[in-house]
C-alpha positions in Angstrom: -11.1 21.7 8.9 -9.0 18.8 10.2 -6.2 19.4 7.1 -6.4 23.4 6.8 -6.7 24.1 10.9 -10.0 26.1 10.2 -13.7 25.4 9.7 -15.1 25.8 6.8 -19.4 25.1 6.1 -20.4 23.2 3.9 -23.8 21.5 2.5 -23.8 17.6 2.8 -25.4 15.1 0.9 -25.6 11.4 2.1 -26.0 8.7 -0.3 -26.8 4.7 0.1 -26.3 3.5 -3.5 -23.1 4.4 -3.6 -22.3 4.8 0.0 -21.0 8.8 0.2 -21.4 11.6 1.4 -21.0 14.5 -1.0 -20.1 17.7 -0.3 -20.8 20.9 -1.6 -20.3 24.7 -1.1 -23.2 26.0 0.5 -23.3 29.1 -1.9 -24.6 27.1 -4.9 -23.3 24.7 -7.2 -24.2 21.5 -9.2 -20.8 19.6 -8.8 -19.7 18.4 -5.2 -16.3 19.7 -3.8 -15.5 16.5 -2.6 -16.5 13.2 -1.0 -16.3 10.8 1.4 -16.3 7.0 1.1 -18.6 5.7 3.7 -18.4 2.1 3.0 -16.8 0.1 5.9 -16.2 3.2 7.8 -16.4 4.0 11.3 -18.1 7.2 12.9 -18.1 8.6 16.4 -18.6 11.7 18.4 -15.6 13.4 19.5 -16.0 14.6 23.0 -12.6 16.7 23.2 -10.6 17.9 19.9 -6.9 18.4 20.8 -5.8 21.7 19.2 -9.4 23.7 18.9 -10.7 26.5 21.1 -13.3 25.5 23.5 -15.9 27.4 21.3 -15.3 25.9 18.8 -16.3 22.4 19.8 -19.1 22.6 22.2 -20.2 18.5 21.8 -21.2 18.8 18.3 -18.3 16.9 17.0 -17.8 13.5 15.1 -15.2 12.0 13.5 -15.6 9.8 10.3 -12.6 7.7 9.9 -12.9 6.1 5.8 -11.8 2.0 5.3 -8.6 3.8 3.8 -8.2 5.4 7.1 -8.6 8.9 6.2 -9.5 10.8 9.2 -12.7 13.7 8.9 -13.7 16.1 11.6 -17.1 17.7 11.4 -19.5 19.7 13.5 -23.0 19.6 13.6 -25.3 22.4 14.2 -26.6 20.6 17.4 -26.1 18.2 19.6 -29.7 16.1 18.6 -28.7 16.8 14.6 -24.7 15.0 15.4 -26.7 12.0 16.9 -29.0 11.7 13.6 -25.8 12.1 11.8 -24.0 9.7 13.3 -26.6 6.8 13.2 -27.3 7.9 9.6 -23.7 7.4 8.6 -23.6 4.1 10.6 -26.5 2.3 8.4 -24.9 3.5 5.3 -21.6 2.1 6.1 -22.5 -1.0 7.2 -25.8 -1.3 4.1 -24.8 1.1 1.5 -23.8 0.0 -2.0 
């Protein structure tokens, strides 16, 4: 959503050995549409998203930003599930292959 300026769902699958997170489309599909480095990378909640309606943030936010410094936005469904998220992310990083 961060590149396109809308959000788009998508199914996500974290991995240790090698440190990603996949992503697919939530509709089906064998291949990922993409994926995220994790190793060395730094993840935090975003409390206030410049340029996004109010409704569309609501404190569900986090921000992965890659070794490479590639910036990622993504929401969670809930507050509890962006914490989980977050702390997942955060062991991979810093003990994922």
């Amino acid at each position: 959503g961060h590149r396109r300026k809308n959000w788009k769902v998508r199914k996500f699958v974290l991995r240790d050995d090698p440190a990603y997170l996949h992503y697919y489309d939530p509709a089906g599909g064998e291949e990922p549409l993409g994926a995220i480095h994790l190793r060395g990378c730094v993840v935090t909640a975003v409390e206030d998203m410049p340029d996004s309606k109010k409704y569309d943030v609501d404190n569900i936010l986090f921000e992965i930003i890659t070794a490479s410094e590639i910036h990622y936005y993504l929401q969670a469904a809930s507050s509890a599930e962006r914490t989980e998220w977050i702390k997942a992310i955060q062991t991979v990083s810093r003990t994922g292959k």
